[in-house]
C-alpha positions as CSV (number, residue, x, y, z in Angstrom):
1,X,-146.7,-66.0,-68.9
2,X,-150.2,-64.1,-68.4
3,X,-150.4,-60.6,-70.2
4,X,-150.3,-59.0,-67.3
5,X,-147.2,-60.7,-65.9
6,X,-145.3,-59.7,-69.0
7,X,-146.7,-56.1,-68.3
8,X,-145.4,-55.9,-64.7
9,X,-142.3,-57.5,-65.8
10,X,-141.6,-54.9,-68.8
11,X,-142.2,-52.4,-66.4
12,X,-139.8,-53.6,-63.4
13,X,-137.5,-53.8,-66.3
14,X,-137.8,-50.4,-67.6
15,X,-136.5,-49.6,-63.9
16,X,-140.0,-49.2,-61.8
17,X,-139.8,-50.3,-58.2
18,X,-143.0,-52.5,-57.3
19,X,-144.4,-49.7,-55.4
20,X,-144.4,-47.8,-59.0
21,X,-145.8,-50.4,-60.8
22,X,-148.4,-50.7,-57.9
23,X,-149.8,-47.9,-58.8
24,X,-151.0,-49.0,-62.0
25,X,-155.1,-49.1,-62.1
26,X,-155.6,-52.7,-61.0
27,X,-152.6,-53.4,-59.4
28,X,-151.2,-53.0,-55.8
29,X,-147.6,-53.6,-54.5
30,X,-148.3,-56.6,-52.8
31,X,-149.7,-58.0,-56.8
32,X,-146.6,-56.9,-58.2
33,X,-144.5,-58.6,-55.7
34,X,-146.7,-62.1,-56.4
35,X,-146.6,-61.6,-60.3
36,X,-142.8,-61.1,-59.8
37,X,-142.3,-64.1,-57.8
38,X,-144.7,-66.4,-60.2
39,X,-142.9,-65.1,-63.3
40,X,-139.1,-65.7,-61.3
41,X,-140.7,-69.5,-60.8
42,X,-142.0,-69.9,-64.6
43,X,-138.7,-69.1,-66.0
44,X,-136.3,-71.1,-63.4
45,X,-134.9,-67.7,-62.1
46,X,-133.8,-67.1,-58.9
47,X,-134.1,-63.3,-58.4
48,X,-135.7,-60.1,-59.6
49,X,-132.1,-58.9,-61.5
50,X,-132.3,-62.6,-63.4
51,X,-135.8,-61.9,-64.3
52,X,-134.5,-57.9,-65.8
53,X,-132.0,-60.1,-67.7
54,X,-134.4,-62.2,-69.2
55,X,-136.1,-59.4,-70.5
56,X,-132.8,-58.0,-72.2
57,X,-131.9,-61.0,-73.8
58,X,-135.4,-61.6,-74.9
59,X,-135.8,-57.9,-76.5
60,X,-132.2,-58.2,-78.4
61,X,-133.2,-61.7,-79.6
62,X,-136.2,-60.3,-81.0
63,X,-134.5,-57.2,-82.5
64,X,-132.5,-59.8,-84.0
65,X,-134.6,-61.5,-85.7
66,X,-136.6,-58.8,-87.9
């Protein structure tokens, strides 16, 4: 995952619709909505609530293991 896919996804996971994160310097809605769908692929997800998930488990795994 690029830095800027874990960016948009940590922000769609805090709770920001893509038009939110769009407005990010750099990024539009329509970006979003491709980093989104790219990141859904890389991980063998099948929808944006998976993806939010993901993000969850990844952040209590890593809390874990300090």
């Amino acid at each position: 995952m690029t830095p800027r896919q874990a960016e948009v996804l940590g922000l769609v996971a805090k709770g920001l619709s893509y038009k939110e994160v769009g407005a990010t310097p750099g990024l539009s809605e329509r970006t979003v909505k491709y980093h989104m769908e790219r990141i859904i692929e890389l991980l063998h997800l099948e929808n944006r609530a998976q993806a939010i998930a993901y993000v969850g488990r990844e952040s209590a795994n890593s809390a874990g293991n300090k």
